[in-house]
N, C-alpha and C positions, 0 to 999 in steps of 0.2 A: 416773815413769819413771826405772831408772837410766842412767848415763852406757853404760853396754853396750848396753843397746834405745835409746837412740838415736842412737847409733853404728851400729847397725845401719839403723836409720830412713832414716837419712841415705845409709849403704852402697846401700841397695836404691832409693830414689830416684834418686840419680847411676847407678846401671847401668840403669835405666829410662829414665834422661834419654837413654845413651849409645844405647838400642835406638831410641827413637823418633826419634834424629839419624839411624840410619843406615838407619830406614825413611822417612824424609822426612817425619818429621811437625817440622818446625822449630820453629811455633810453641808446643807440647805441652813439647820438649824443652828449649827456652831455659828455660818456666817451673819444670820441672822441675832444673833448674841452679843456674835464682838462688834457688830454695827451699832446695838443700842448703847454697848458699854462706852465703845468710840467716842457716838453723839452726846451722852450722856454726859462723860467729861469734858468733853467741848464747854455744855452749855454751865457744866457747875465751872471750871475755869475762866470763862466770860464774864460770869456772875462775880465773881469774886475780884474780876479786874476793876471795874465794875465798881465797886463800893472803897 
């Protein structure tokens, strides 16, 4: 996968996370959060090994 699909990955998980907060699914949307924050670090730690 390049860094753009999963940037995008990661885009559409957090506005998924953002719908199921404001439909009250808490538990659904927390996991959805700490998944993007997860991935998210991943890929800025990669990047940084990386250069």
């Amino acid at each position: 996968m390049t860094n753009v699909q999963k940037d995008i990955l990661n885009g559409l998980a957090f506005i998924t996370g953002i719908v199921g907060f404001l439909s009250g699914e808490f538990i659904i949307s927390s996991l959805l959060f700490a998944t993007t924050t997860f991935a998210s670090n991943i890929n800025i730690n990669r990047k940084n090994q990386n250069d």
